[in-house]
C-alpha positions as a Python dict, from the first residue, in 0.01 Angstrom:
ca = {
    (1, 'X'): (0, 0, 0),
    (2, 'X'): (274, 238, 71),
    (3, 'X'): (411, 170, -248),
    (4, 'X'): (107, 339, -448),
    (5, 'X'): (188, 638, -216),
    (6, 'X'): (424, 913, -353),
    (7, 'X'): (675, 1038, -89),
    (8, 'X'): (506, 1351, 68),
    (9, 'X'): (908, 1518, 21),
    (10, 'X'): (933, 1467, -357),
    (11, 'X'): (959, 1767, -512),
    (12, 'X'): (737, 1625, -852),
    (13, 'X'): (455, 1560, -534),
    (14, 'X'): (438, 1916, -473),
    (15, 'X'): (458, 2035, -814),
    (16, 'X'): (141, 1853, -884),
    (17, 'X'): (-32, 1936, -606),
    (18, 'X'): (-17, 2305, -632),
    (19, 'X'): (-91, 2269, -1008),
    (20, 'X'): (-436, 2083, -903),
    (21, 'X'): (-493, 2362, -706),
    (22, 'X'): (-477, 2605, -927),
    (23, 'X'): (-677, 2439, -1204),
    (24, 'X'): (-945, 2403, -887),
    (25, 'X'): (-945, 2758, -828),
    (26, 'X'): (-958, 2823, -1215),
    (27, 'X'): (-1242, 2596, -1251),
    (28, 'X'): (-1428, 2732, -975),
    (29, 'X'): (-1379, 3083, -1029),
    (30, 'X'): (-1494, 3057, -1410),
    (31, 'X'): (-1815, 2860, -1329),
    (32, 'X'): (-1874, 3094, -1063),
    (33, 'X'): (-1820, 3414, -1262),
    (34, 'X'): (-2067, 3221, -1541),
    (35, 'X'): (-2362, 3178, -1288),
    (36, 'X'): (-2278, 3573, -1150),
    (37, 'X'): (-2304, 3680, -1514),
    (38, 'X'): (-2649, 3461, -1561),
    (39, 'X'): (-2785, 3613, -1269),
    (40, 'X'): (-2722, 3954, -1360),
    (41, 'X'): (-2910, 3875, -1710),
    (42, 'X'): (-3200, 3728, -1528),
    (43, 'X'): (-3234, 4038, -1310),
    (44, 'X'): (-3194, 4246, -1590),
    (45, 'X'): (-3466, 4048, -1779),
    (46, 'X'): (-3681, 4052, -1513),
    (47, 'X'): (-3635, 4410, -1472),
    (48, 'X'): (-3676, 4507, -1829),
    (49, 'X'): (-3994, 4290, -1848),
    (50, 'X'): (-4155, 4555, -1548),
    (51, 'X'): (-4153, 4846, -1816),
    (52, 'X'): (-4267, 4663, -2171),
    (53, 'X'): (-4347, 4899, -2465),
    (54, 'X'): (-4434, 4930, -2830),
    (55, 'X'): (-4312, 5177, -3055),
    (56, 'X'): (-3977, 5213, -3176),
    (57, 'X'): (-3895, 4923, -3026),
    (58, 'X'): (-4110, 4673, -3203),
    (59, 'X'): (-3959, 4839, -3522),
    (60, 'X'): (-3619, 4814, -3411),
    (61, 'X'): (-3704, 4435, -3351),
    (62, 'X'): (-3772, 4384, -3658),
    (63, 'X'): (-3398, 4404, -3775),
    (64, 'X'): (-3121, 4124, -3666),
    (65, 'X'): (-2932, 4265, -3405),
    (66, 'X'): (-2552, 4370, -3447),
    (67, 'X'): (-2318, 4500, -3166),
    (68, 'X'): (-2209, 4798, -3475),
    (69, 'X'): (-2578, 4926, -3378),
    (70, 'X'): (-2521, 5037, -3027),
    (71, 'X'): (-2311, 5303, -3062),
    (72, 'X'): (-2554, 5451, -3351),
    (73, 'X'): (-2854, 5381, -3148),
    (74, 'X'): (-2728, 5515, -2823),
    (75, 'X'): (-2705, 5876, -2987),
    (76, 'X'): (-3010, 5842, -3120),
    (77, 'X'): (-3183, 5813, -2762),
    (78, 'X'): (-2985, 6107, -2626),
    (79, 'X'): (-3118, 6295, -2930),
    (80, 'X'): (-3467, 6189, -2882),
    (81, 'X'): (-3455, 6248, -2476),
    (82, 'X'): (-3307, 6618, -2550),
    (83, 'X'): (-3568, 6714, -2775),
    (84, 'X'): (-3849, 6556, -2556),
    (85, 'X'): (-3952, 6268, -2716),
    (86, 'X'): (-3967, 6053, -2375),
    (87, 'X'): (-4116, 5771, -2544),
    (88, 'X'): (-3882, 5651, -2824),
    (89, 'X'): (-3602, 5744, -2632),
    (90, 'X'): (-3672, 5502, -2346),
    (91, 'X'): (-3786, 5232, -2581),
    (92, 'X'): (-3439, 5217, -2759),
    (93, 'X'): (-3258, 5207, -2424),
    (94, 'X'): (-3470, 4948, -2336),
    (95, 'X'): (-3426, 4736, -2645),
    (96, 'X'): (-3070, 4762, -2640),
    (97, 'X'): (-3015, 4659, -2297),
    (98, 'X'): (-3208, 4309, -2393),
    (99, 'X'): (-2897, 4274, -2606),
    (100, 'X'): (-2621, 4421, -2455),
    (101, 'X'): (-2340, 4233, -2296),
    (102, 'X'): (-2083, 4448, -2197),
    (103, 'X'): (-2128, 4561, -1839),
    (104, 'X'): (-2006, 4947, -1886),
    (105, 'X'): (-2260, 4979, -2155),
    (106, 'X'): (-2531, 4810, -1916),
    (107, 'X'): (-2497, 5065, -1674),
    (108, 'X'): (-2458, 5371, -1937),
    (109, 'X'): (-2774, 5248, -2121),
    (110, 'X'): (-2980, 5234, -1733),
    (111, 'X'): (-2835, 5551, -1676),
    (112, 'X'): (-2952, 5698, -1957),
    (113, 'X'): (-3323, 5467, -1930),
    (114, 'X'): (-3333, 5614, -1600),
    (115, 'X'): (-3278, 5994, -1667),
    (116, 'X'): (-3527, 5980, -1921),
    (117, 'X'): (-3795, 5843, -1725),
    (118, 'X'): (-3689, 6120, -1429),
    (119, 'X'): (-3754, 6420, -1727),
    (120, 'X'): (-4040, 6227, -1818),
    (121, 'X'): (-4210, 6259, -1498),
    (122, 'X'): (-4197, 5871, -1425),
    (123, 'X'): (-4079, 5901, -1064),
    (124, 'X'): (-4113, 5556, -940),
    (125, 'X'): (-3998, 5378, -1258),
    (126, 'X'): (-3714, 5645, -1264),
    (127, 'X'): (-3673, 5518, -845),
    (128, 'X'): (-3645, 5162, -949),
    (129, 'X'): (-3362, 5170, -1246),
    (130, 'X'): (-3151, 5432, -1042),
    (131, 'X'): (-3154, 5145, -721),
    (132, 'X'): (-3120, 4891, -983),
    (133, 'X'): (-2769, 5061, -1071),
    (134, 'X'): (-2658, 5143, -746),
    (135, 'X'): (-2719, 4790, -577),
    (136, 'X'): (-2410, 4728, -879),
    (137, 'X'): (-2244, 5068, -839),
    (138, 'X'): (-2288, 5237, -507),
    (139, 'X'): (-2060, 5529, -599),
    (140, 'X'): (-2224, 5648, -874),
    (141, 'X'): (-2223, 6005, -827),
    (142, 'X'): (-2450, 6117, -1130),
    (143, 'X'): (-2699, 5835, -1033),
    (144, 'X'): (-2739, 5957, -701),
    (145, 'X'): (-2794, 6299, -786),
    (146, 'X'): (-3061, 6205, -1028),
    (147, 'X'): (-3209, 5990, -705),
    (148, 'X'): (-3226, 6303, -479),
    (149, 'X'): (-3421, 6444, -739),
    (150, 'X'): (-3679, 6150, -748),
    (151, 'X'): (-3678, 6209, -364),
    (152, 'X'): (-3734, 6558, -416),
    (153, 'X'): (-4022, 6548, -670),
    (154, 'X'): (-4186, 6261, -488),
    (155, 'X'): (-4158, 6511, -134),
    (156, 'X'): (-3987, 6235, 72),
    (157, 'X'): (-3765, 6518, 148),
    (158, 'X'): (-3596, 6288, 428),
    (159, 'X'): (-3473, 6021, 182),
    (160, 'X'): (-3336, 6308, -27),
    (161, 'X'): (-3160, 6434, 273),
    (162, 'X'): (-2990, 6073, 334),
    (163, 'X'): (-2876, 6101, -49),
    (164, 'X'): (-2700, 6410, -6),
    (165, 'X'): (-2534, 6315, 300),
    (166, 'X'): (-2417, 6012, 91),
    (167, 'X'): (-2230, 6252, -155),
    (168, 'X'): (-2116, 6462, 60),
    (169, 'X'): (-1860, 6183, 234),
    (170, 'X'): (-1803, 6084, -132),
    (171, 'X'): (-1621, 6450, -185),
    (172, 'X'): (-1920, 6648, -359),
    (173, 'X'): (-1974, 7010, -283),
    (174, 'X'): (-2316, 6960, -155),
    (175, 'X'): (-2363, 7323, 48),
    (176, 'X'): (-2689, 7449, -153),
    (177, 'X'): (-2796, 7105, -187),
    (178, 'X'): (-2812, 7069, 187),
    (179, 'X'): (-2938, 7420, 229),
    (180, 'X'): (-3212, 7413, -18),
    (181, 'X'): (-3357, 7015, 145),
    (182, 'X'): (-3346, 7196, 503),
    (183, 'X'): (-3588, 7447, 370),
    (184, 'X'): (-3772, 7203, 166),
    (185, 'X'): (-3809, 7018, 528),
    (186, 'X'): (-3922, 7294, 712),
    (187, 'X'): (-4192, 7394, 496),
    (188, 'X'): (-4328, 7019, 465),
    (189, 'X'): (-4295, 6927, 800),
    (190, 'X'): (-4691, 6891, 946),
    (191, 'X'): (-4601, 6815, 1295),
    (192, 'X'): (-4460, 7146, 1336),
    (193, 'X'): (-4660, 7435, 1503),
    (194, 'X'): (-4726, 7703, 1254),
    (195, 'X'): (-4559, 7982, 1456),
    (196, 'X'): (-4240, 7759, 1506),
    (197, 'X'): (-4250, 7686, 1126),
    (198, 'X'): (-4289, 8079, 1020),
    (199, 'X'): (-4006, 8167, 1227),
    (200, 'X'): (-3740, 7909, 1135),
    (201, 'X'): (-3793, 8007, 761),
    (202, 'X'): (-3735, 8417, 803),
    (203, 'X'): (-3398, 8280, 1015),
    (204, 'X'): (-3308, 8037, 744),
    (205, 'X'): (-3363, 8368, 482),
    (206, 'X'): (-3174, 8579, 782),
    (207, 'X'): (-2867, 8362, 757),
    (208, 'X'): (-2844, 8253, 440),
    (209, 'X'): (-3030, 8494, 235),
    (210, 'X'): (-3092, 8223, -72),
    (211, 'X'): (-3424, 8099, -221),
    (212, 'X'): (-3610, 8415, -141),
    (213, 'X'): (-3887, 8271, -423),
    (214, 'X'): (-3960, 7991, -174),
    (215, 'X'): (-3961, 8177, 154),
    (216, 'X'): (-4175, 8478, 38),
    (217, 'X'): (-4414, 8273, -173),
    (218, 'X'): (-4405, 8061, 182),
    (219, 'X'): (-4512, 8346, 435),
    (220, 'X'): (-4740, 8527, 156),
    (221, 'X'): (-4968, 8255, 162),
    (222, 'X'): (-4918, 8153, 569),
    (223, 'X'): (-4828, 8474, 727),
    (224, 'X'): (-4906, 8757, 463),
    (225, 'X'): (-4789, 9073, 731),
    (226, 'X'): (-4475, 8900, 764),
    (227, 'X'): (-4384, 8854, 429),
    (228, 'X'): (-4430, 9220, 369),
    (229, 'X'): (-4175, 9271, 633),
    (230, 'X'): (-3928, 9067, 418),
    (231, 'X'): (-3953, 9198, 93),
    (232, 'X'): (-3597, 9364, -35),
    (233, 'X'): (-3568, 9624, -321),
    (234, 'X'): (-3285, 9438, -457),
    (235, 'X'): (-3502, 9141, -456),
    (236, 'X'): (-3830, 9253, -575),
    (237, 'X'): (-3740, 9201, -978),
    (238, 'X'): (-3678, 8844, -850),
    (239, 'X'): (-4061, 8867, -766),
    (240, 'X'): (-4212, 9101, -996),
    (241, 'X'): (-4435, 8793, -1121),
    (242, 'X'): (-4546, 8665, -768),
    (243, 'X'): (-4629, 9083, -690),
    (244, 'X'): (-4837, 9088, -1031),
    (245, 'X'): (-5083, 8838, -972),
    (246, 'X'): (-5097, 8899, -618),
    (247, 'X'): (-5485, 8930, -499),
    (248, 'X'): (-5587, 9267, -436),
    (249, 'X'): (-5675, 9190, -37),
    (250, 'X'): (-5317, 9012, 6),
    (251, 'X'): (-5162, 9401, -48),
    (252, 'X'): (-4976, 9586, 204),
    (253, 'X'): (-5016, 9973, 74),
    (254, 'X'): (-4782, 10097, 356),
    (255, 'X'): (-4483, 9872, 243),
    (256, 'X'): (-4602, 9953, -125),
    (257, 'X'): (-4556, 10358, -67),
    (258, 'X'): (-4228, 10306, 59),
    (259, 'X'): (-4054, 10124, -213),
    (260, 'X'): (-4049, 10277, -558),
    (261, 'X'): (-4056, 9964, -712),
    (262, 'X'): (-4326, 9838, -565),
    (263, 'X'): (-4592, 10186, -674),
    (264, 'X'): (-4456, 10089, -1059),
    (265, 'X'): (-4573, 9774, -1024),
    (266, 'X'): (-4916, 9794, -838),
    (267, 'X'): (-4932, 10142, -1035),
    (268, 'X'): (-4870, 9936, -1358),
    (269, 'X'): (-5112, 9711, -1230),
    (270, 'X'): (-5396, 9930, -1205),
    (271, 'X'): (-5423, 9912, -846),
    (272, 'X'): (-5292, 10283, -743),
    (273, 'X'): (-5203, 10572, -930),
    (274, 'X'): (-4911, 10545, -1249),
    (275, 'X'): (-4578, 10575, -1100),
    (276, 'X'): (-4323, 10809, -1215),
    (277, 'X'): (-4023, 10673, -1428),
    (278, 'X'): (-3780, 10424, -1199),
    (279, 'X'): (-3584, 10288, -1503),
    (280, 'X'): (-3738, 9947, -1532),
    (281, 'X'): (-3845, 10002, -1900),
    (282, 'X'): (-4124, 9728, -1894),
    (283, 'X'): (-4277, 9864, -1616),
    (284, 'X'): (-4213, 10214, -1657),
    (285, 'X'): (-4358, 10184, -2031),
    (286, 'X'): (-4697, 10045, -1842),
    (287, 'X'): (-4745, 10322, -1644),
    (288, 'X'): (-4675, 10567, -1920),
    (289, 'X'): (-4946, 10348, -2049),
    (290, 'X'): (-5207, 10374, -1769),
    (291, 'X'): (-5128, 10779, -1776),
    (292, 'X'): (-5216, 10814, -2133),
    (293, 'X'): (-5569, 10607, -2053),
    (294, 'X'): (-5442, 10287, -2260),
    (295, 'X'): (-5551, 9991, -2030),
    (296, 'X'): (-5550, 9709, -2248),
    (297, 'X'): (-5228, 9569, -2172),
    (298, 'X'): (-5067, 9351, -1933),
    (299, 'X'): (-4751, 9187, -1915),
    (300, 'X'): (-4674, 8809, -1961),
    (301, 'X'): (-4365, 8604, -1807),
    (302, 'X'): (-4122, 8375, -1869),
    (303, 'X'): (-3912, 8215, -1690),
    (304, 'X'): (-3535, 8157, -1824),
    (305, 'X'): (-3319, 7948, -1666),
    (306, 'X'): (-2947, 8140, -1591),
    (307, 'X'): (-2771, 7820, -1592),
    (308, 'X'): (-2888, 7652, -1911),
    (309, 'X'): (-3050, 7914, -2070),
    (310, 'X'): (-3388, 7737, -2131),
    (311, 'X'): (-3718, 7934, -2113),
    (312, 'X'): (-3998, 7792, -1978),
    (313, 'X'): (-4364, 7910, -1928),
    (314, 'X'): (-4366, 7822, -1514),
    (315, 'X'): (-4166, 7938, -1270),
    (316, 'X'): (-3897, 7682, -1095),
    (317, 'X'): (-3697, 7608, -760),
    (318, 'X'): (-3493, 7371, -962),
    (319, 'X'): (-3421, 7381, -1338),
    (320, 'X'): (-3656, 7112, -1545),
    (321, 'X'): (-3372, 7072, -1810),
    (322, 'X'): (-3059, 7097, -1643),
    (323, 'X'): (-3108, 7043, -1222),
    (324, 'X'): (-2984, 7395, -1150),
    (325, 'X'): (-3122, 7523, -843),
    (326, 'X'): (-3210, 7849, -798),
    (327, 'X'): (-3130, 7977, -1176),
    (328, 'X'): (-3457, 8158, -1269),
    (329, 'X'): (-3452, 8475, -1424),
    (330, 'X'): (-3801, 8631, -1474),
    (331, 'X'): (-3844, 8805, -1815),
    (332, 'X'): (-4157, 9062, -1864),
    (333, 'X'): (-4278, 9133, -2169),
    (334, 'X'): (-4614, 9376, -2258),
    (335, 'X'): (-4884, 9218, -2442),
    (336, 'X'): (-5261, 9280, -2523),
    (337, 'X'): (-5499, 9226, -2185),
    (338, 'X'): (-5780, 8905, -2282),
    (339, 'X'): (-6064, 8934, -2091),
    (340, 'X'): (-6215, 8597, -2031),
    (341, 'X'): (-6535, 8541, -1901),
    (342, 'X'): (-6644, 8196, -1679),
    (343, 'X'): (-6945, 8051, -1693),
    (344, 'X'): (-7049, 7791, -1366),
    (345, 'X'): (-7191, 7528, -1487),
    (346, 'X'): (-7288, 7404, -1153),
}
């Protein structure tokens, strides 16, 4: 019996042995990274299978599919998401990402899926492919960003909070970020006494004297007497929409005699006498108006994004296009007065 044994101290013993090793590690490691890769597909699939659609997809499924496609198709879908078109962009992403193999372009293509379902307005699909990719890539900076902003738009302001406190210990300057969820807290938080709540946004304003938009439009609808009290000169072209379509009873005529600003636009308005010239040609051009007895104008807004440059006909915290927060720029421009007449039906 010891004869069919090989001496443990031969050298050729050894040499075999650690080769068997090795080609057990090698064997184990490949199946294993085979049933990792097969899992991935299957959650992918099953994933995928949560969001079917028809479209440009069933077209594209038509055609035999090559990996020279991808790159072609992947610009397509940024085109189509930029311009708007939600629909065909997410339906290519989707259809390659049934075909894909590589594992950068998996995450690139949910990515992009992902952001296009956020602009789209489809929060909680948007909230399932952005966990999808972090449960693979935790660090994802852009991908967490984009999740805040689900949090955001679905008001679970808390959850958005633990986001940004993720990318802040990953290295990202997250100081507005941080500032603008505290305020977004504040204002949403029901179990706090209305008093308490008024007074923690004029200190937030106080100290940090950012997202004035929020904190007047805040107070003029809560505490009307104390927004008054807040309003800035330097501030009010910030405003001059929220001011214009202000109700009549919400108007503090004490506050409005003081600022110059303030009598051109309620005297543009119509609601006191024309104001003298202040240079603020749109609104010193009504009141020129109102003098001459020409009252059949009225002024329209837009609101332009300073960061991106995008217009848009509703006034923002947080850029629709680009994320920015606190980029609006309102622009004024004269136009002819409608008057519309409603009729209750009930």
């Amino acid at each position: 019996m010891d004869a069919l044994l090989i001496d443990y101290r031969d050298p050729l013993f050894a040499i075999l042995l650690i080769a068997g090793m090795v080609f057990v590690i090698a064997f184990v490691s490949y199946w294993w990274g085979v049933y990792v890769r097969r899992r991935k597909s299957r959650r992918l699939q099953r994933f995928l299978r949560r969001f079917e659609t028809h479209g440009v997809k069933k077209s594209l499924e038509t055609m035999p599919y090559t990996p020279a496609m991808t790159e072609p198709l992947v610009l397509l879908a940024r085109a189509y998401e930029k311009s708007g078109e939600y629909t065909n962009a997410i339906e290519i992403g989707l259809y390659l990402l049934e075909h894909c193999e590589s594992d950068a372009m998996t995450y690139e293509l949910m990515e992009l899926v992902g952001t296009t379902y956020m602009h789209a307005g489809f929060l909680e699909r948007a909230h399932s492919t952005f966990l999808q990719i972090l449960k693979s890539n935790p660090r994802n900076k852009k991908v967490l960003n984009d999740l805040m902003v689900v949090y955001e738009r679905l008001q679970n302001f808390k959850k958005a909070q633990e986001v940004v406190e993720s990318l802040e210990a990953m290295g990202v300057d997250v100081q507005d970020l941080k500032l603008y969820i505290e305020l977004k807290l504040i204002a949403s938080d029901l179990s706090m006494h209305h008093d308490e709540k008024i007074e923690k946004m004029i200190d937030f304003y106080l100290k940090h004297r950012k997202y004035e938009r929020i904190v007047f439009e805040y107070l003029l609808k809560n505490e009307p007497h104390r927004a008054w009290e807040m309003v800035q000169e330097a501030n009010i072209d910030r405003l001059v929409d929220i001011f214009w379509f202000l109700p009549t009873s919400f108007m503090d005529y004490d506050r409005i005699k003081e600022s110059p600003k303030l009598r051109a636009i309620f005297g543009a308005r119509g609601d006191i006498e024309p104001a003298g010239p202040t240079g603020w040609f749109v609104i010193d051009m009504m009141n020129h108006l109102r003098r001459t007895g020409f009252n059949e104008t009225t002024l329209q807004f837009a609101y332009l994004c300073n960061n991106c440059k995008q217009q848009f006909p509703v006034p923002f915290d947080r850029c629709p296009k680009c994320l920015a927060l606190d980029s609006v720029v309102v622009e004024t421009e004269i136009t002819k007065a409608t008057h519309e007449t409603g009729y209750n039906l009930l």
